[in-house]
Backbone as CSV, one residue per row, in Angstrom:
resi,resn,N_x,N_y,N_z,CA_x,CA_y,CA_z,C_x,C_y,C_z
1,UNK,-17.391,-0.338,-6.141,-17.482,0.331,-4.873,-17.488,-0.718,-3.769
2,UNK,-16.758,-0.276,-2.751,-16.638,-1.435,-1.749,-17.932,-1.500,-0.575
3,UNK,-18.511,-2.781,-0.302,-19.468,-2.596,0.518,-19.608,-2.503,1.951
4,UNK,-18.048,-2.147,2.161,-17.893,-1.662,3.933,-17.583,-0.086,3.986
5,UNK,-18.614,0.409,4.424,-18.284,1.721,4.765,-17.106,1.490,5.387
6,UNK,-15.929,2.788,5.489,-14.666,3.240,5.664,-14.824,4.804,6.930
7,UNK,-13.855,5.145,7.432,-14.308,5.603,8.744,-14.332,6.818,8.269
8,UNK,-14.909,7.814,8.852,-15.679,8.887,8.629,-14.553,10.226,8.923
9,UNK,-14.558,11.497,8.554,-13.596,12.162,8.309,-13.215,12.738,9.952
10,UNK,-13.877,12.678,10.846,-13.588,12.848,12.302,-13.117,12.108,13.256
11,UNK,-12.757,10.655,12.009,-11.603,9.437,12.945,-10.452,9.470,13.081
12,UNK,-9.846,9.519,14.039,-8.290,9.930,13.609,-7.824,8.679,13.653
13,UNK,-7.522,7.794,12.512,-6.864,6.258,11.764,-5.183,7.385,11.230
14,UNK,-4.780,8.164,12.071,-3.256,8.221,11.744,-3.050,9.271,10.736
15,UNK,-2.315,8.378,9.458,-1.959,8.904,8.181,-2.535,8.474,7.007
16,UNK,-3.966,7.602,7.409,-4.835,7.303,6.168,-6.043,7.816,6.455
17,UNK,-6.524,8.636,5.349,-7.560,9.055,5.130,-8.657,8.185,4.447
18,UNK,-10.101,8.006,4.968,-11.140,7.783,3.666,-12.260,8.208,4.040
19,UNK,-13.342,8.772,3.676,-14.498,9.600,3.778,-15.971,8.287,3.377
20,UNK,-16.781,7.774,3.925,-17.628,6.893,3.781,-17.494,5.847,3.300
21,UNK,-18.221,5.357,1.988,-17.830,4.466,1.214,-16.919,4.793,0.445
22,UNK,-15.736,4.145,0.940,-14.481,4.944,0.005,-13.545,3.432,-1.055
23,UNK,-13.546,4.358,-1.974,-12.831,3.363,-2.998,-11.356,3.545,-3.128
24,UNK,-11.071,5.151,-2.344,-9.626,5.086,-3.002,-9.265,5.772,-1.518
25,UNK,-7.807,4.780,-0.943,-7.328,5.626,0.134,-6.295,6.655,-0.167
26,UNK,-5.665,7.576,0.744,-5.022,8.293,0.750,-3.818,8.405,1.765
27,UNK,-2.715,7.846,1.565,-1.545,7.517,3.011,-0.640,8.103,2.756
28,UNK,-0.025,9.092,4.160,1.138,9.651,4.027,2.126,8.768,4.706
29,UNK,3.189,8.747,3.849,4.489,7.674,4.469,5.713,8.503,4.817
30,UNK,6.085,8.204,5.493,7.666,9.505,5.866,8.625,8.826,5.260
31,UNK,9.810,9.476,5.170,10.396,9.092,3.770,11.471,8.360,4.129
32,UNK,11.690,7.557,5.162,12.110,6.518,5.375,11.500,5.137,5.007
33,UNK,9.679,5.337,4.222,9.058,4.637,4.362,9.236,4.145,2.333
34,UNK,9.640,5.621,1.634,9.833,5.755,0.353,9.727,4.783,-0.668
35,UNK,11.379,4.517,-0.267,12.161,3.216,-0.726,11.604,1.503,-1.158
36,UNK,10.587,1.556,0.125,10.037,0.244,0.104,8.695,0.183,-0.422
37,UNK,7.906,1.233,-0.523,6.731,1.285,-0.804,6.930,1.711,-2.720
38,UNK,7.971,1.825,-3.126,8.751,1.931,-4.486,8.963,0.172,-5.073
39,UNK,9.584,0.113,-4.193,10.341,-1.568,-4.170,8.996,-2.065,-4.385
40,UNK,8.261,-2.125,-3.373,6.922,-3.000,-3.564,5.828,-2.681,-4.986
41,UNK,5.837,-1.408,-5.155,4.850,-0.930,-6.789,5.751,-2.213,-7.337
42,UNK,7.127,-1.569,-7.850,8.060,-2.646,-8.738,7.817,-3.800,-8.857
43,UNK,7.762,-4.671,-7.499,7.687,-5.745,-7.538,6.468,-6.564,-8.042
44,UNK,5.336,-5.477,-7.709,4.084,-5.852,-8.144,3.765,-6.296,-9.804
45,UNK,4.587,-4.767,-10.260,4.232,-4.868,-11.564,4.233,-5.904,-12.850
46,UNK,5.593,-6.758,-11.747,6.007,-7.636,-12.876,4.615,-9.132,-12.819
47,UNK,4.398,-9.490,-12.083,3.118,-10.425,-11.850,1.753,-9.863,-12.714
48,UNK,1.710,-8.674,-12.178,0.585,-8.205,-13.335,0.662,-8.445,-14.624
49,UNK,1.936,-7.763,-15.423,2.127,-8.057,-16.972,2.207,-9.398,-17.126
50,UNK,2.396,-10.060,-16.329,2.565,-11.961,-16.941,0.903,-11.722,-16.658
51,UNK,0.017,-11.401,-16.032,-1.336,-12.122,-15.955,-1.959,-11.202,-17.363
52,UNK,-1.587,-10.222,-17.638,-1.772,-9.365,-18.522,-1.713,-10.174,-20.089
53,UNK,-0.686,-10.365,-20.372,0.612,-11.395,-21.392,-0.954,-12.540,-21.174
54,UNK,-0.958,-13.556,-20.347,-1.770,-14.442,-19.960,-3.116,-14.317,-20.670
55,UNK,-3.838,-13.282,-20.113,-4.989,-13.354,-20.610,-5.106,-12.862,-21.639
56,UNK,-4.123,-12.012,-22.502,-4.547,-11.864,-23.724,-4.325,-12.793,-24.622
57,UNK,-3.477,-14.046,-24.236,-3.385,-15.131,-24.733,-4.774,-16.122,-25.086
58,UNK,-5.353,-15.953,-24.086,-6.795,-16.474,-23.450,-7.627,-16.245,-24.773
59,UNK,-7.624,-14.909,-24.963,-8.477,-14.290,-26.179,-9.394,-13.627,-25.208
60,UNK,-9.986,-13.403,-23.969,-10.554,-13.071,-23.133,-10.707,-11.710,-23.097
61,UNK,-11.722,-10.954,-23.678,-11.252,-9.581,-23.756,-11.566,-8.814,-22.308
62,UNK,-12.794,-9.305,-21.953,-13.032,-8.797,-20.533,-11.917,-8.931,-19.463
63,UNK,-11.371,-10.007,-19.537,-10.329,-9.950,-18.656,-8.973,-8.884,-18.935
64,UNK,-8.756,-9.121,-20.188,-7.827,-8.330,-20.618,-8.253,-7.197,-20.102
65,UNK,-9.034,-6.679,-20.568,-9.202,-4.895,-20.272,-9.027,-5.235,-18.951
66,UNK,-9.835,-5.734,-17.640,-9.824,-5.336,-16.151,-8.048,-5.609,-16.076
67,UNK,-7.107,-6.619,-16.218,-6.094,-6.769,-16.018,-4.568,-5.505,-16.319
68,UNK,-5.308,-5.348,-17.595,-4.962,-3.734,-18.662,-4.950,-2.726,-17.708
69,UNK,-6.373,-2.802,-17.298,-6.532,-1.506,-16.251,-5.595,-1.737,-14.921
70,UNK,-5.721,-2.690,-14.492,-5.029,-2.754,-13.143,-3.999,-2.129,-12.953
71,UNK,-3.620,-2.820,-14.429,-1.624,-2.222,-14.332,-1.750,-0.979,-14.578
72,UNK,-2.332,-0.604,-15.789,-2.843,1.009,-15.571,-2.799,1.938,-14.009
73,UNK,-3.461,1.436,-13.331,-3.326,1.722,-12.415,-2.389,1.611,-11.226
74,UNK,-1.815,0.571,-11.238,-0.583,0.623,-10.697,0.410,1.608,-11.287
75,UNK,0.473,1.608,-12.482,1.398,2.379,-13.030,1.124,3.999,-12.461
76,UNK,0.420,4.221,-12.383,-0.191,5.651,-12.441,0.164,5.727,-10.708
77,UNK,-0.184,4.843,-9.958,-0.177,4.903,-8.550,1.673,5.117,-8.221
78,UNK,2.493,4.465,-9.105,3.909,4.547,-9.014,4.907,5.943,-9.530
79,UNK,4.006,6.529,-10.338,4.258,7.572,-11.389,4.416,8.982,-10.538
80,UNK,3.393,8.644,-9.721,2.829,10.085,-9.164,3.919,10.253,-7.576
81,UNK,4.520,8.987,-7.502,5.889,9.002,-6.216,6.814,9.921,-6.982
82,UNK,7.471,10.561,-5.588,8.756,11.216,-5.938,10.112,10.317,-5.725
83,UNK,11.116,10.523,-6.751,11.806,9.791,-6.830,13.256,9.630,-5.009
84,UNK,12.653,10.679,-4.600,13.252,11.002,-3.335,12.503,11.849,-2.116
85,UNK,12.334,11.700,-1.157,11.084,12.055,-0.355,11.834,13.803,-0.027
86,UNK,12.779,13.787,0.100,13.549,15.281,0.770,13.087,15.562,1.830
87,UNK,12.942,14.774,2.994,12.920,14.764,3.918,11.420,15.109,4.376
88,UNK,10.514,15.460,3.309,9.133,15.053,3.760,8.006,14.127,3.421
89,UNK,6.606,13.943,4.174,5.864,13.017,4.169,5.295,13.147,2.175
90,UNK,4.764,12.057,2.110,4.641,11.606,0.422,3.419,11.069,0.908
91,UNK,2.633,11.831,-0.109,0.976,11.087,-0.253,1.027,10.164,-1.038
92,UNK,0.345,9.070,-1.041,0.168,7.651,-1.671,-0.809,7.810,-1.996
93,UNK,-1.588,7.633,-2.695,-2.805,7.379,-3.389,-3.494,6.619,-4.364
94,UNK,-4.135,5.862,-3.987,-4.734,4.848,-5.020,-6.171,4.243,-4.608
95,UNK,-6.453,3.033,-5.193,-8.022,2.346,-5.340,-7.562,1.400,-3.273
96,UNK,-8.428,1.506,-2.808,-8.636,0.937,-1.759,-7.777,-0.617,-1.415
97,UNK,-8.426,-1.360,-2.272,-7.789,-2.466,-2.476,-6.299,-2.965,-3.140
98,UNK,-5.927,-1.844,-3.849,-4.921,-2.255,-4.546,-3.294,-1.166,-3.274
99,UNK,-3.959,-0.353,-2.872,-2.878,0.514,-1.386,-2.931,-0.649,-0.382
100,UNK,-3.883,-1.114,-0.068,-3.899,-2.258,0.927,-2.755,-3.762,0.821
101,UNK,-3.167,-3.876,-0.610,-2.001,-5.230,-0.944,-0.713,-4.476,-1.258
102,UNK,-0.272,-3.585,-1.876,0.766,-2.841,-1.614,1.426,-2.358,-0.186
103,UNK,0.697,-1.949,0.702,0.571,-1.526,1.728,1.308,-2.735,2.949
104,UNK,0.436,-3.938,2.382,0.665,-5.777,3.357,2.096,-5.829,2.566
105,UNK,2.383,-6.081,1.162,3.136,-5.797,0.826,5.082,-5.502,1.232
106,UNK,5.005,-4.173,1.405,5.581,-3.110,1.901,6.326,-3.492,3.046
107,UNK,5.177,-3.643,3.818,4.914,-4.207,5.668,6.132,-5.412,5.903
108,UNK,5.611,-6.579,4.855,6.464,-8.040,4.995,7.452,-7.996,4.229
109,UNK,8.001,-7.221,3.478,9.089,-6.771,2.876,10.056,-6.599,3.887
110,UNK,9.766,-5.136,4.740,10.612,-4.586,5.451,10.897,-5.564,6.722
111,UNK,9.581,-5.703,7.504,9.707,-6.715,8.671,10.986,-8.180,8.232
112,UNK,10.634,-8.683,6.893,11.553,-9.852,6.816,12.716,-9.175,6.548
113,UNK,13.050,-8.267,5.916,14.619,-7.299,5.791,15.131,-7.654,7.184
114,UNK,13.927,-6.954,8.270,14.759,-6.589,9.988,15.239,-8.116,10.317
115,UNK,14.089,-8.925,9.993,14.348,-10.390,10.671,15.704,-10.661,10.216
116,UNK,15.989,-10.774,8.929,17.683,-11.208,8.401,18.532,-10.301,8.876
117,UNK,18.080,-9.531,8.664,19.384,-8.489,9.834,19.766,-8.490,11.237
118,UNK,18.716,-8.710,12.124,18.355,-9.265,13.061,19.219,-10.402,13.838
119,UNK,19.299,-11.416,12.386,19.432,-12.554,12.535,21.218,-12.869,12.518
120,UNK,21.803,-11.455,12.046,23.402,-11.729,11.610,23.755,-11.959,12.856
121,UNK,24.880,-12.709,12.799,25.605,-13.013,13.696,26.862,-11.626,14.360
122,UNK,27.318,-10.790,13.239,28.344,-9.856,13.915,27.647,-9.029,13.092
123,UNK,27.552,-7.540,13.327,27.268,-6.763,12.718,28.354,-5.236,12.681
124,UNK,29.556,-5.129,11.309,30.168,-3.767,11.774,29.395,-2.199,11.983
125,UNK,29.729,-1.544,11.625,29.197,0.014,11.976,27.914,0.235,10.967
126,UNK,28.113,-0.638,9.344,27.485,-0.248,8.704,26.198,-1.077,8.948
127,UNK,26.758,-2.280,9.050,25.301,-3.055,9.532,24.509,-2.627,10.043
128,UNK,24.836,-2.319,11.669,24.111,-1.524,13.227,23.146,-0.249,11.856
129,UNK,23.939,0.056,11.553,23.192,1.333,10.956,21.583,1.049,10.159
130,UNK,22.594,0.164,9.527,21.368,-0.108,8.323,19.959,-1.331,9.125
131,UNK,20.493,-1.721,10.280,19.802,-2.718,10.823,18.729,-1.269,12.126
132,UNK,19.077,-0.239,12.141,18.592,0.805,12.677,17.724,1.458,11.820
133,UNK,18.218,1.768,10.705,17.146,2.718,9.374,15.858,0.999,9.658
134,UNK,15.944,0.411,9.656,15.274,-0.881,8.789,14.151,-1.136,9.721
135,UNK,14.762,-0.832,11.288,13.720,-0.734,12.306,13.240,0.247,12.127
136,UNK,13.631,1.432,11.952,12.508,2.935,12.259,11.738,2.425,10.941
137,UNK,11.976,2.257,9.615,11.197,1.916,8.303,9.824,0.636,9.244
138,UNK,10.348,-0.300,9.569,9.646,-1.309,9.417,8.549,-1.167,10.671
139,UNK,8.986,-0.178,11.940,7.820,0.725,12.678,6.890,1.513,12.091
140,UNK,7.728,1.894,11.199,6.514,3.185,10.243,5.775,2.659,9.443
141,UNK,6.268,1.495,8.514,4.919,0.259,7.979,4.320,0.072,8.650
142,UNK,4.365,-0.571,10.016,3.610,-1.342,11.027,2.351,-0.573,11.283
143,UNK,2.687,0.929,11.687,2.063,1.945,11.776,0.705,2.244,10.471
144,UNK,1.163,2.768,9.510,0.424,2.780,8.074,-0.437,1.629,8.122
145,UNK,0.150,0.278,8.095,-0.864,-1.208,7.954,-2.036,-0.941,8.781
146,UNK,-1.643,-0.430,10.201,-2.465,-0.731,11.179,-3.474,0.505,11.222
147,UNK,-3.134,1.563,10.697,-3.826,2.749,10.072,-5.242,2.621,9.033
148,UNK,-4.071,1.849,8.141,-5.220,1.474,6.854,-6.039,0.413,7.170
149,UNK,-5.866,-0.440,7.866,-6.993,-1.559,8.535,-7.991,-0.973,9.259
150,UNK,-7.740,-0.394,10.121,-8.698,1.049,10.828,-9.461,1.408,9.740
151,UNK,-9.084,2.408,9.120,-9.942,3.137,8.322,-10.959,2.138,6.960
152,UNK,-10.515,0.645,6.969,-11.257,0.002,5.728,-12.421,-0.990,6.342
153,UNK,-11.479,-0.829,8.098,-12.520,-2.048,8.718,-13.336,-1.070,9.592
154,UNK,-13.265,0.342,9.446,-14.572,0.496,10.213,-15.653,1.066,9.408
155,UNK,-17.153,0.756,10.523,-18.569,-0.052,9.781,-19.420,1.299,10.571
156,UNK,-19.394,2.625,10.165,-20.109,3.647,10.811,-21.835,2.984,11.361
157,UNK,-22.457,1.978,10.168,-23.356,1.572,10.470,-23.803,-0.109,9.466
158,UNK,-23.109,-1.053,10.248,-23.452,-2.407,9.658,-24.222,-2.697,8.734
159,UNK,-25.797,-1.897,8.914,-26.762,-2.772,8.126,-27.168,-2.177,7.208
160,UNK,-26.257,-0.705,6.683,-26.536,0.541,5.727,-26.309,-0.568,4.461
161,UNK,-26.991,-0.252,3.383,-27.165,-0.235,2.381,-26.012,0.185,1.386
162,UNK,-24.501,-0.727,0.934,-23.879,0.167,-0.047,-24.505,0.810,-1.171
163,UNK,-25.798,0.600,-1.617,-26.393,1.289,-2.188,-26.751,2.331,-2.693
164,UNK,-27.479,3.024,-1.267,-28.264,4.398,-0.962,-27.253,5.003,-0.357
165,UNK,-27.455,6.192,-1.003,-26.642,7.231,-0.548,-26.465,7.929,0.840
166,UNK,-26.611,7.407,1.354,-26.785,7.862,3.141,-26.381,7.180,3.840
């Protein structure tokens, strides 16, 4: 359980939800946002199974299992996407920490996409286009990041106790 309270259900942080001490957020992405937040699970996964591979090498069983689980969980967090948004918003859902690095993720994915595109020197019809989808995408990350930072960095009351239930 994380020991920063998360903002309370009468904050409006956008398209991420979390209710007190919250372990698992909840983000809607519009489905321009799909694609990349797909790309990024993917990309994740493969680093995990090498640390996975890794520590069971180790003989380490504790690690193994938390590492086991992770991907577990990634997997499960990737599973539950639709393979095409159809033109509406897609709930994301997962453990706090692991939507967040997905989330940063996602964000510097798309932003460095715009930068190289950005960066061409001539661009024909298809370029302009795709250098247009890449901006509205890489606004709508910007958006979500700055959403989910809201809702993980706010502290209803600093000196509460993750503890006690109140």
């Amino acid at each position: 359980m994380h020991h920063k309270p998360t903002a309370a259900g009468d904050r409006d942080a956008g398209t991420v939800r979390g209710l007190g001490v919250c372990d698992v957020l909840e983000v809607e992405i519009e489905p321009v946002q799909l694609s990349w937040l797909i790309d990024e699970l993917d990309e994740t996964r493969g680093p995990l199974e090498e640390q996975l591979a890794r520590e069971r090498a180790s003989g380490d069983t504790e690690a193994v299992d938390a590492a086991a689980y992770e991907l577990f969980l990634l997997r499960s967090m990737r599973a539950r996407l639709p393979a095409d948004a159809d033109g509406e918003r897609v709930r994301f859902l997962g453990p706090s920490g692991m939507v967040m690095r997905v989330v940063r993720g996602a964000a510097r994915d798309v932003i460095a996409a715009l930068g190289e595109l950005a960066a061409a020197r001539e661009l024909d019809a298809q370029g302009r286009a795709t250098l247009r989808a890449t901006a509205v995408a890489a606004a709508a990350w910007v958006e979500t990041l700055v959403d989910c930072e809201a809702v993980v960095a706010f502290n209803f009351d600093p000196d509460a106790s993750p503890i006690r239930p109140w």
